[in-house]
N, C-alpha and C positions, 0 to 999 in steps of 0.2 A: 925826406924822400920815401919813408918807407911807405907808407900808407897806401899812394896811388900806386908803386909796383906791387903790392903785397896779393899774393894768392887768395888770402883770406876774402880782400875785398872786389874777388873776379868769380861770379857764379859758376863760368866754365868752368876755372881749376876747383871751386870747393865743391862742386857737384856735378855738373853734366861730365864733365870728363870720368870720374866715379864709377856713373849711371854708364858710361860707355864702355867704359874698361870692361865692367864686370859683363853686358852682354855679349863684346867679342870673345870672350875670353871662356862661354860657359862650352867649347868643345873645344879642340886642340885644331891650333893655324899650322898646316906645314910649310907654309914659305911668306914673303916679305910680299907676296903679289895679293896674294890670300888675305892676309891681313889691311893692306889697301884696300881693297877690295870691299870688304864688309864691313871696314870704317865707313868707306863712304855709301853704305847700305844703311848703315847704323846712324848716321849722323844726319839720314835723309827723311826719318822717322819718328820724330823726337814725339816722346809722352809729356803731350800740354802739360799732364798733373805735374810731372818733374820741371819743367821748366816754370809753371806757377812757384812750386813749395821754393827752386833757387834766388826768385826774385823774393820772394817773403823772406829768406833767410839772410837774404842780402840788404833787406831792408836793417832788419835787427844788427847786421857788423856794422850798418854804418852808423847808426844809433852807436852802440859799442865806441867803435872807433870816435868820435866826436866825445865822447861821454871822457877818453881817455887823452883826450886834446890832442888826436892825432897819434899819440906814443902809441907803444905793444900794448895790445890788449886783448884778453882772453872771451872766447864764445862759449857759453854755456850748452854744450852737444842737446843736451836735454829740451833745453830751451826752442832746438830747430823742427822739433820732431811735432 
């Protein structure tokens, strides 16, 4: 079961969310409405380039993943760049 839940193998959690966190987050949110707010400013803007390199990196885990018959298996950071 692990495989299909795994963060590893979801472009959102191994990168767009990343790429998201780090532009709400380059000034200070003072409240929970603020931060709603510029998620969905944020989320409505996406950079094709980042969304291209999450699908190429997502091609290489599932390579990975298969290579490891489905078990854990490790992504070479180096390898996504």
């Amino acid at each position: 079961m692990w495989p299909t839940n795994s963060p590893d193998l979801n472009p959102v959690d191994y990168k767009i969310w990343g790429v998201l966190q780090e532009r709400l987050y380059k000034t200070s949110i003072k409240d929970v409405d603020e931060l709603r707010r510029r998620t969905a400013e944020e989320w409505d803007k996406p950079d094709k380039h980042i969304i291209d390199k999450a699908v190429g990196d997502w091609r290489k885990r599932l390579r990975a993943c298969v290579a490891a018959g489905g078990e854990r298996f490790e992504v070479n950071p180096r390898c996504e760049h």
